[in-house]
Each structure stands twice: as structure tokens, then as C-alpha cells.
Backbone as XML, in Angstrom:
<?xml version="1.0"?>
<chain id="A" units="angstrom">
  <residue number="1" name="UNK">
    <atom name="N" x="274.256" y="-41.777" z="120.474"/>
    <atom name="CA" x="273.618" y="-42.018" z="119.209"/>
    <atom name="C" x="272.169" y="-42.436" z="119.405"/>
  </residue>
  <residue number="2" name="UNK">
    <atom name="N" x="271.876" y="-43.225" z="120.612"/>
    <atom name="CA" x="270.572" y="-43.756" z="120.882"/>
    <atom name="C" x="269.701" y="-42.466" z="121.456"/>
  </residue>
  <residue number="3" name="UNK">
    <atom name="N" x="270.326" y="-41.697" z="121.868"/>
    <atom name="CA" x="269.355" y="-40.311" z="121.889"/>
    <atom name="C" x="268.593" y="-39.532" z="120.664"/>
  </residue>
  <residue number="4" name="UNK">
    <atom name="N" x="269.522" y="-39.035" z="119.679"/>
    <atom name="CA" x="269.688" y="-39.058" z="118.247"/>
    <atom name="C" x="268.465" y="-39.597" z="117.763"/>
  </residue>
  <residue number="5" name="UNK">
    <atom name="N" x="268.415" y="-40.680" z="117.863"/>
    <atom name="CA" x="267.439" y="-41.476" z="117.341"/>
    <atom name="C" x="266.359" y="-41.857" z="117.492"/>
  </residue>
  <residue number="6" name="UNK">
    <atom name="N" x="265.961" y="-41.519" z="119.198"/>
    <atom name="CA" x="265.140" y="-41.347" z="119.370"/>
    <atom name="C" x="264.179" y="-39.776" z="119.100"/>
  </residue>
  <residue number="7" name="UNK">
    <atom name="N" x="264.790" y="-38.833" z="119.706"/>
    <atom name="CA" x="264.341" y="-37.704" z="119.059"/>
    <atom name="C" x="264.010" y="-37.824" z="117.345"/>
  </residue>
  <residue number="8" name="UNK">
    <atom name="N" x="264.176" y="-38.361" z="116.632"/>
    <atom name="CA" x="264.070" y="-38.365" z="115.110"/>
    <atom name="C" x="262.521" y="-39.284" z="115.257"/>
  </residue>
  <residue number="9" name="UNK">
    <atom name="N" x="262.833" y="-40.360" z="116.217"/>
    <atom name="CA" x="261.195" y="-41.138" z="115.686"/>
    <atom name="C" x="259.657" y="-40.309" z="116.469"/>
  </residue>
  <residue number="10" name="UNK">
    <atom name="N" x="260.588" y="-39.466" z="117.920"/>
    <atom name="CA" x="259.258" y="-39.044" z="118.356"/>
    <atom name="C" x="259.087" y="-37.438" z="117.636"/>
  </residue>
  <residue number="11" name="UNK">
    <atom name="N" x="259.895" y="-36.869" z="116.869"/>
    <atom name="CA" x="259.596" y="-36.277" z="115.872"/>
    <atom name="C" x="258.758" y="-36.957" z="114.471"/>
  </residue>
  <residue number="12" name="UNK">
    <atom name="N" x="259.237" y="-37.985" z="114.068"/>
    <atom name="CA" x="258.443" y="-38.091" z="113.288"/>
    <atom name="C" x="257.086" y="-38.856" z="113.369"/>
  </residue>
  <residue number="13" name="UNK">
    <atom name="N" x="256.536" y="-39.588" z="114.797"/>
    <atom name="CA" x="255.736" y="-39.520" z="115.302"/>
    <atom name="C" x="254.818" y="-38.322" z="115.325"/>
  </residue>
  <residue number="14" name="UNK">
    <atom name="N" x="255.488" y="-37.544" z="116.092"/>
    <atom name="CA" x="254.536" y="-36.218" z="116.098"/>
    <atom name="C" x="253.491" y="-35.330" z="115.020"/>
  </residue>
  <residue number="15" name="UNK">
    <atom name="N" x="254.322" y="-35.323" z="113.678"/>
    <atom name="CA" x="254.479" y="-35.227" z="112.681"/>
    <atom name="C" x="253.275" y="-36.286" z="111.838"/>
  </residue>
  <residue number="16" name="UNK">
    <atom name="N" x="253.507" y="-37.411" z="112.298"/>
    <atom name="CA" x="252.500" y="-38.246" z="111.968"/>
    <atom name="C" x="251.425" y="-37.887" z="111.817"/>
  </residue>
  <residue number="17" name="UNK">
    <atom name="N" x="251.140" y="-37.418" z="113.317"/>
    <atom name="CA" x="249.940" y="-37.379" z="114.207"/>
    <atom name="C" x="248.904" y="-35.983" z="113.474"/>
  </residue>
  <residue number="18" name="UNK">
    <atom name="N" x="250.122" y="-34.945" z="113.505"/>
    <atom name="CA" x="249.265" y="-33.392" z="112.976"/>
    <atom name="C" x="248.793" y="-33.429" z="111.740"/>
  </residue>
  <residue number="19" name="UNK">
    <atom name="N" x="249.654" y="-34.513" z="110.576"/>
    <atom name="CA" x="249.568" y="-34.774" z="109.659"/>
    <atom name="C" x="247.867" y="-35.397" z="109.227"/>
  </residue>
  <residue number="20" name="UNK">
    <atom name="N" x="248.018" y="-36.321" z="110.619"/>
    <atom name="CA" x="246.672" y="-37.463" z="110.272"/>
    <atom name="C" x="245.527" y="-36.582" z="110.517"/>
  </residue>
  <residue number="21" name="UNK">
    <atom name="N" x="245.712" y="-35.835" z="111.981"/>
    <atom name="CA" x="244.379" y="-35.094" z="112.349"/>
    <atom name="C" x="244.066" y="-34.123" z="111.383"/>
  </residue>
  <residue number="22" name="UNK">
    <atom name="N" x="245.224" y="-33.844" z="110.556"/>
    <atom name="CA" x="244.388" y="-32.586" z="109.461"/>
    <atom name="C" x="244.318" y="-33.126" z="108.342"/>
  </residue>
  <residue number="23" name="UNK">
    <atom name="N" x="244.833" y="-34.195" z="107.697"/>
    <atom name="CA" x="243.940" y="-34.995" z="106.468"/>
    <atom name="C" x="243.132" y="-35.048" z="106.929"/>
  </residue>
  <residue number="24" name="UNK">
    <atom name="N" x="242.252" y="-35.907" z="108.200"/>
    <atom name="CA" x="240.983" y="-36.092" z="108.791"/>
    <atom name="C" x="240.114" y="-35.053" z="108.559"/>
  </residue>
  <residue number="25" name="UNK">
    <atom name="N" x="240.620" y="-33.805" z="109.118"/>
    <atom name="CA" x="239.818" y="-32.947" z="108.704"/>
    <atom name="C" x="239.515" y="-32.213" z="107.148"/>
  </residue>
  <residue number="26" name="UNK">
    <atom name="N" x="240.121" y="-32.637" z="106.821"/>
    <atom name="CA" x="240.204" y="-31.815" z="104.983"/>
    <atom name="C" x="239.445" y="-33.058" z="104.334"/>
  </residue>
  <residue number="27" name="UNK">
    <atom name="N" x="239.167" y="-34.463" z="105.173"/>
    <atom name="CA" x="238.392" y="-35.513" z="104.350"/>
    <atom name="C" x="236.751" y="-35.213" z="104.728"/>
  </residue>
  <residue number="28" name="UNK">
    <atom name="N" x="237.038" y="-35.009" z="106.355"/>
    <atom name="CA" x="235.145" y="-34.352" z="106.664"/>
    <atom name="C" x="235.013" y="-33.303" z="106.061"/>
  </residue>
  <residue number="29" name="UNK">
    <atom name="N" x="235.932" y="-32.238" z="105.692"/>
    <atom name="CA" x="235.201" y="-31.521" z="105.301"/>
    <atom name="C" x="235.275" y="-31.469" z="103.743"/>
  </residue>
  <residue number="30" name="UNK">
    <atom name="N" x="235.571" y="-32.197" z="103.089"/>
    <atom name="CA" x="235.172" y="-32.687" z="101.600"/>
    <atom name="C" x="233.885" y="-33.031" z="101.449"/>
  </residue>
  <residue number="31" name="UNK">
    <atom name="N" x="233.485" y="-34.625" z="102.978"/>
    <atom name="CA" x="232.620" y="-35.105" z="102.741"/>
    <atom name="C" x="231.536" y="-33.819" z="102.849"/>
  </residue>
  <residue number="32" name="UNK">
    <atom name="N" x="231.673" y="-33.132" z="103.806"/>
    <atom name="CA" x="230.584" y="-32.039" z="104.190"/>
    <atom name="C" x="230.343" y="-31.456" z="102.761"/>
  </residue>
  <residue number="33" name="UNK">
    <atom name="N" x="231.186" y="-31.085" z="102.231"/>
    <atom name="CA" x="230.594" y="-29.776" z="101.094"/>
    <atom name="C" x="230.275" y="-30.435" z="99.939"/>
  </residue>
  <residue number="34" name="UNK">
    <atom name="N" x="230.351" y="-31.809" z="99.890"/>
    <atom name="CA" x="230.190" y="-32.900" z="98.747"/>
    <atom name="C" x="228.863" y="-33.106" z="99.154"/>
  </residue>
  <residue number="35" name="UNK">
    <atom name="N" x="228.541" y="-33.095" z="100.519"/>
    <atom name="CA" x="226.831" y="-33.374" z="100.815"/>
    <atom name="C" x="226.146" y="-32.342" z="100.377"/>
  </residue>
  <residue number="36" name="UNK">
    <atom name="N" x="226.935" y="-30.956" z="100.895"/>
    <atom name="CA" x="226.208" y="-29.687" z="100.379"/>
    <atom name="C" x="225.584" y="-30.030" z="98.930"/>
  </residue>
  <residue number="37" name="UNK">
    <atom name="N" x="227.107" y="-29.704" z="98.575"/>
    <atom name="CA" x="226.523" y="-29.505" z="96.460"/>
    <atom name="C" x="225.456" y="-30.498" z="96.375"/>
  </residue>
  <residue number="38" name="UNK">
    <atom name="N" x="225.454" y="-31.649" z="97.028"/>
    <atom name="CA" x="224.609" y="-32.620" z="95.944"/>
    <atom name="C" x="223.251" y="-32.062" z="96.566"/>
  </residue>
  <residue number="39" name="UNK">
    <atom name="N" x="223.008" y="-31.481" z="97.826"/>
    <atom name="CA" x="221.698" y="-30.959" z="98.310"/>
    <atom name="C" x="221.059" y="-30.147" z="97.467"/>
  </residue>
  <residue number="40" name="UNK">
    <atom name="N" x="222.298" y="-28.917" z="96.925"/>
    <atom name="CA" x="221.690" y="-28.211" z="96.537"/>
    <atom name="C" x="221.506" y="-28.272" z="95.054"/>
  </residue>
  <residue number="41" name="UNK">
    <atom name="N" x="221.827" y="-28.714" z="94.425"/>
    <atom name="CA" x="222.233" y="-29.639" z="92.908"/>
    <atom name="C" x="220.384" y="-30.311" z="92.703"/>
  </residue>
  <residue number="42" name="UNK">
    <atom name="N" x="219.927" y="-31.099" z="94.170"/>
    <atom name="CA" x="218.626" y="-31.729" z="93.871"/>
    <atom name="C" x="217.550" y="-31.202" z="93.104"/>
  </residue>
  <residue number="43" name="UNK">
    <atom name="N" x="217.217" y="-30.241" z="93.279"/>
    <atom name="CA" x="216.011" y="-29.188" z="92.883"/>
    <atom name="C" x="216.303" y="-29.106" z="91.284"/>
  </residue>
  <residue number="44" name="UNK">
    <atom name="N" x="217.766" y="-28.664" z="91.075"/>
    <atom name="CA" x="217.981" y="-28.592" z="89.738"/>
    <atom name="C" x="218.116" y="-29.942" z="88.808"/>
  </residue>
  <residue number="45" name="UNK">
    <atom name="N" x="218.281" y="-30.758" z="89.428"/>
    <atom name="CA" x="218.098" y="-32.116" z="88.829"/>
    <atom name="C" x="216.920" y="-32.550" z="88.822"/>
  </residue>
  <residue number="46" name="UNK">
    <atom name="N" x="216.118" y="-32.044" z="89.668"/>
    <atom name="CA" x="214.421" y="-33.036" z="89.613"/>
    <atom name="C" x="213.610" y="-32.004" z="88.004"/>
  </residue>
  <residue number="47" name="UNK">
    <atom name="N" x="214.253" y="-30.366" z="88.318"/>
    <atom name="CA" x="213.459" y="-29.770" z="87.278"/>
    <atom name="C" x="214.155" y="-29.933" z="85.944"/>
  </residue>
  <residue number="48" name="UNK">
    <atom name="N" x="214.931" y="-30.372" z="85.891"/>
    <atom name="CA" x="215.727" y="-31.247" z="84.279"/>
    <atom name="C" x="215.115" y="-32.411" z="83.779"/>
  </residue>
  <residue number="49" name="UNK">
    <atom name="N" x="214.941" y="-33.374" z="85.019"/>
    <atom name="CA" x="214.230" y="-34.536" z="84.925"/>
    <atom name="C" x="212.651" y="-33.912" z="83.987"/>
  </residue>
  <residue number="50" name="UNK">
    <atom name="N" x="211.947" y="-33.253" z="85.110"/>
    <atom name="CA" x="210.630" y="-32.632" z="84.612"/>
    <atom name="C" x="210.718" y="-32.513" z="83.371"/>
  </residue>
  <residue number="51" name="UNK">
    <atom name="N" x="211.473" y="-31.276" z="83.158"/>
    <atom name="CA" x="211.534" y="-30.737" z="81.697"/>
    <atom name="C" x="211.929" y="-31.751" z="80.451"/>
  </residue>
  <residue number="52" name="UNK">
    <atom name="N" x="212.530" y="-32.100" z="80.958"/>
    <atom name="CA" x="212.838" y="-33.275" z="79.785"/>
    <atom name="C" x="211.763" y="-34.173" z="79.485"/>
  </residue>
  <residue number="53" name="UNK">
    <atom name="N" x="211.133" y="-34.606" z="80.538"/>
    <atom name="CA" x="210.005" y="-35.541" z="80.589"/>
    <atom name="C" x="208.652" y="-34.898" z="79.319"/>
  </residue>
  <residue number="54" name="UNK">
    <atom name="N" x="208.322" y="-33.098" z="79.987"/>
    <atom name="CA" x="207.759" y="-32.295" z="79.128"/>
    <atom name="C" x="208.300" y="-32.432" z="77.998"/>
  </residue>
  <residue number="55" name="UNK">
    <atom name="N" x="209.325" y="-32.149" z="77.175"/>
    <atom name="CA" x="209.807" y="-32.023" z="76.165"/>
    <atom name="C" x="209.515" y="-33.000" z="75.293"/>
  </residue>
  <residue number="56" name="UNK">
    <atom name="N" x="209.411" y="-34.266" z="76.164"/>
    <atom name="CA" x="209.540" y="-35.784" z="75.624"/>
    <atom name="C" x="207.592" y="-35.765" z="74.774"/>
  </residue>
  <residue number="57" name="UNK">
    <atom name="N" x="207.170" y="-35.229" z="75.746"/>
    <atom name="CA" x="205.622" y="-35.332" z="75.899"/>
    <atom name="C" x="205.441" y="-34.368" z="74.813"/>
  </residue>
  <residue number="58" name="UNK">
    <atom name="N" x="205.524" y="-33.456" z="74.733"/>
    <atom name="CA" x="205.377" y="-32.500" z="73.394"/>
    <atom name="C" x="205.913" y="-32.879" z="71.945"/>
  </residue>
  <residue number="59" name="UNK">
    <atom name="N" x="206.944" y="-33.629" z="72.171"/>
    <atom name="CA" x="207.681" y="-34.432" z="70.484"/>
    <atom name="C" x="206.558" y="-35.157" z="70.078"/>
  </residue>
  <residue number="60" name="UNK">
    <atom name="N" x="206.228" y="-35.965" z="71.286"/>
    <atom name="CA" x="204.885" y="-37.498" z="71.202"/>
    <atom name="C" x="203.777" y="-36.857" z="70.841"/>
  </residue>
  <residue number="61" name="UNK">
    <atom name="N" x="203.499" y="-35.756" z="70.730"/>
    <atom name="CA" x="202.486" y="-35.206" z="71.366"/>
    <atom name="C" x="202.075" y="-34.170" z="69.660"/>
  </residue>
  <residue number="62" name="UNK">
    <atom name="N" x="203.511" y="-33.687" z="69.262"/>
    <atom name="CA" x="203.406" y="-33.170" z="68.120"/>
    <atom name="C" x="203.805" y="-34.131" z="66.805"/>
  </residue>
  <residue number="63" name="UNK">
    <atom name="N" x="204.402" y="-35.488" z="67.309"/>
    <atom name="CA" x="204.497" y="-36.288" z="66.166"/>
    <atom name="C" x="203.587" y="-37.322" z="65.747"/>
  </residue>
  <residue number="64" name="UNK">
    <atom name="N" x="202.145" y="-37.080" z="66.441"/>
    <atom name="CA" x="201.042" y="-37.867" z="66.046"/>
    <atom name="C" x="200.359" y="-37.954" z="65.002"/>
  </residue>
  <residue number="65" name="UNK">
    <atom name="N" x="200.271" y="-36.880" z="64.638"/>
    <atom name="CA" x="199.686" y="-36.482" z="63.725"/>
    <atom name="C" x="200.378" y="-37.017" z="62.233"/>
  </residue>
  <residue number="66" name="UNK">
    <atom name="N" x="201.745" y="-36.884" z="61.722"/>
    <atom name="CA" x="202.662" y="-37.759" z="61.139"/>
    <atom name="C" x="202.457" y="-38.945" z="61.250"/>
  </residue>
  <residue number="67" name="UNK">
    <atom name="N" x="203.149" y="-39.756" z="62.182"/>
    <atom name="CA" x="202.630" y="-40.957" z="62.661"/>
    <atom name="C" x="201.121" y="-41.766" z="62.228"/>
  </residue>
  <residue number="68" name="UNK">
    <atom name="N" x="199.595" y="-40.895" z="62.508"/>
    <atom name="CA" x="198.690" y="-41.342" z="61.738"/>
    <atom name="C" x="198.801" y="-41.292" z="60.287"/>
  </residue>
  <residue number="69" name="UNK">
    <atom name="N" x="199.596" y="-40.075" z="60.010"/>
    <atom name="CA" x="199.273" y="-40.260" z="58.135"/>
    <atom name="C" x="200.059" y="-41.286" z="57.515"/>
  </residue>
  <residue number="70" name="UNK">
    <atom name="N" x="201.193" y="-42.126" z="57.972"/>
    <atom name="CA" x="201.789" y="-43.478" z="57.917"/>
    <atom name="C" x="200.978" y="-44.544" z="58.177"/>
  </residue>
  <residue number="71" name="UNK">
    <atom name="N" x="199.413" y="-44.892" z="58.639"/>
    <atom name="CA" x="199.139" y="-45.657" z="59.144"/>
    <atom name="C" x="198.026" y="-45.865" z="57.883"/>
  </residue>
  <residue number="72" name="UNK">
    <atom name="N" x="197.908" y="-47.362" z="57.945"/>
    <atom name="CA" x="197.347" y="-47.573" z="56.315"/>
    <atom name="C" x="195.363" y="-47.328" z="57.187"/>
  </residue>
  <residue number="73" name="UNK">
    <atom name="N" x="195.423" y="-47.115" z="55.484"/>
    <atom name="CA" x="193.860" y="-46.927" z="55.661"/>
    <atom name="C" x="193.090" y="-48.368" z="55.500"/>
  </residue>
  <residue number="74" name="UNK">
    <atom name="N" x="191.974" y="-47.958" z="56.015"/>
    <atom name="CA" x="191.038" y="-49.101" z="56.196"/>
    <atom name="C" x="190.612" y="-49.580" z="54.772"/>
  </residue>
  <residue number="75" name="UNK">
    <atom name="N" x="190.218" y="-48.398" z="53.926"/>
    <atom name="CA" x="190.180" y="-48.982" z="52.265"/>
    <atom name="C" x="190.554" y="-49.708" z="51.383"/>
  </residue>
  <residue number="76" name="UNK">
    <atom name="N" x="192.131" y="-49.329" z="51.964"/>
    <atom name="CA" x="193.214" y="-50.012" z="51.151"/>
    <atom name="C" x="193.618" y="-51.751" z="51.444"/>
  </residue>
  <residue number="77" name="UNK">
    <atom name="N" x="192.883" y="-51.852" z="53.116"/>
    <atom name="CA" x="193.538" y="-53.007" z="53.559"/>
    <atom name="C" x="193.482" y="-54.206" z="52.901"/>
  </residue>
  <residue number="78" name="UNK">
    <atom name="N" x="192.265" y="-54.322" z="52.080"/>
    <atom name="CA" x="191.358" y="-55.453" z="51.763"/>
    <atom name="C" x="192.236" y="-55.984" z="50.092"/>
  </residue>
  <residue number="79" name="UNK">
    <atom name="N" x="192.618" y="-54.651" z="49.586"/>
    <atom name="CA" x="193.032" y="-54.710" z="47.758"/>
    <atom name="C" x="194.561" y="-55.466" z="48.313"/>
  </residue>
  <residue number="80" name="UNK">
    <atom name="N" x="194.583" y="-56.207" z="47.338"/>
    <atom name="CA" x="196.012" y="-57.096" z="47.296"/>
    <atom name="C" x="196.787" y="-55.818" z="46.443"/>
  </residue>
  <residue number="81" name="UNK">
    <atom name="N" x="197.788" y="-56.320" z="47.174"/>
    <atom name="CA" x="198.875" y="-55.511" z="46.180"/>
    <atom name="C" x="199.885" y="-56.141" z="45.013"/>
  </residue>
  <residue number="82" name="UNK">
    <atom name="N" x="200.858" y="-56.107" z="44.586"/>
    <atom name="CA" x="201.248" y="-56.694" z="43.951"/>
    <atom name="C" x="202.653" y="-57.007" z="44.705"/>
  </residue>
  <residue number="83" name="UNK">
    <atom name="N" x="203.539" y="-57.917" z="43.912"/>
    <atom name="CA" x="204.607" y="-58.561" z="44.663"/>
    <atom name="C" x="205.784" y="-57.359" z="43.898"/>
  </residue>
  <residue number="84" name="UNK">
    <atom name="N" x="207.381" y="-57.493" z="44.415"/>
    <atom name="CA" x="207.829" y="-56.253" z="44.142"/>
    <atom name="C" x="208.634" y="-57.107" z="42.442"/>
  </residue>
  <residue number="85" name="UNK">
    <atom name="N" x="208.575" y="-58.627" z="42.689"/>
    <atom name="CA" x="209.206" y="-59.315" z="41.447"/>
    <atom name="C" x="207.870" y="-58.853" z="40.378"/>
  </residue>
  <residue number="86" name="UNK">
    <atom name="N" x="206.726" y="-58.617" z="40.181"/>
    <atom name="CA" x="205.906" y="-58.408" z="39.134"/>
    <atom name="C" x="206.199" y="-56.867" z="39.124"/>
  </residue>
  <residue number="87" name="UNK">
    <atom name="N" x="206.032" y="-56.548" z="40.038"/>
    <atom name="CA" x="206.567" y="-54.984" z="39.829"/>
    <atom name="C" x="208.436" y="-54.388" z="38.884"/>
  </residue>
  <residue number="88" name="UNK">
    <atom name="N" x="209.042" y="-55.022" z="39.398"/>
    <atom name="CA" x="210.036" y="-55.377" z="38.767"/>
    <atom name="C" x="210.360" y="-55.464" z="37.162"/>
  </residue>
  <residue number="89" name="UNK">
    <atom name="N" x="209.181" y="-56.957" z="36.966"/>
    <atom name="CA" x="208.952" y="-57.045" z="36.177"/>
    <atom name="C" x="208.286" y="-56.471" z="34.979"/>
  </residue>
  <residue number="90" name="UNK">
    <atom name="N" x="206.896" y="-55.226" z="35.253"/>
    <atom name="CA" x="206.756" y="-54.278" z="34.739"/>
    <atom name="C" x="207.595" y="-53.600" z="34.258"/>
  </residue>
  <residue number="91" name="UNK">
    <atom name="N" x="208.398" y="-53.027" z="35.177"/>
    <atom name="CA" x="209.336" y="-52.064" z="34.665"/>
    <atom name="C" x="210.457" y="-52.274" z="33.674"/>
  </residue>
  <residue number="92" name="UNK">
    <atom name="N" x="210.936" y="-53.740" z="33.739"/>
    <atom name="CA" x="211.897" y="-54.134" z="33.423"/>
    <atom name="C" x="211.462" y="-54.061" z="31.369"/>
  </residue>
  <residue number="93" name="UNK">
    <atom name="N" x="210.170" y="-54.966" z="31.106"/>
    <atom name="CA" x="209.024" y="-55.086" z="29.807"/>
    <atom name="C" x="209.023" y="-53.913" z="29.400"/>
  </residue>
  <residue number="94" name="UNK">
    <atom name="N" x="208.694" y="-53.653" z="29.855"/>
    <atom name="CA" x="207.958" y="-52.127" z="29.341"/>
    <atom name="C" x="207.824" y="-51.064" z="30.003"/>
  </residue>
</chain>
């Protein structure tokens, strides 16, 4: 029986072993092609970055003009305006 039993552990020893050395290898070579993609992935990520950056710059760039016509004039700064309770109140009178 002690024969038996041994053959079963240096079988499954063995077994261990082919097991481990080729996960090992199916993990380097994950890591390998995981280095690849992201190598080659770079270029296309820096020109997304770019473009977006452009894109950003052209919104800013075309929403100025808007932006100034929101911006009070120098004429106006000086005249008081009225409060929105007298205003209110206009409307409410008459």
C-alpha cells in the first residue's frame, strides 16, 4: 500500500511542477504582450490628449466673443439700477 502511495504523491508532484512552469509562462507572457499593447497604445493616447487639448482651445477660442457680449459695459457701470422689490413693485401698481 506504501508503494501505492507513493507513486500517487510523486505523480502529483510532477504534475505540480509542469503545471507551475507553464502558468509561469502564460503569466510572462501576459506580462510581455500587456507591455506591448500599452507601447503601442502610447502614440495614440498622447494624440487624443493633443486633440482634445486643441478642441478645448477652439471652444475658448470661439466662445469669446459671447462671453464679451455678457460683460457689462463701461457706460452702464456708473447708473444705479433699481432694486428687484421696486421693480416688483412697478409691476405689481401698475
Amino acid at each position: 500500500m506504501n508503494t501505492l502511495n507513493m507513486k500517487f504523491v510523486v505523480v502529483v508532484v510532477c504534475l505540480a511542477v509542469f503545471i507551475g512552469t507553464t502558468w509561469g509562462n502564460v503569466l510572462e507572457s501576459a506580462k510581455t504582450t500587456a507591455g506591448d499593447a500599452k507601447d503601442a497604445a502610447a502614440p495614440t493616447v498622447k494624440a487624443a490628449k493633443d486633440s482634445a487639448a486643441s478642441a478645448a482651445e477652439t471652444a475658448k477660442d470661439a466662445a469669446a466673443p459671447a462671453f464679451d457680449a455678457f460683460a457689462p459695459s463701461e457706460e452702464g457701470a456708473g447708473a444705479p439700477s433699481e432694486s428687484f422689490a421696486q421693480w416688483a413693485y412697478e409691476k405689481i401698481s401698475g
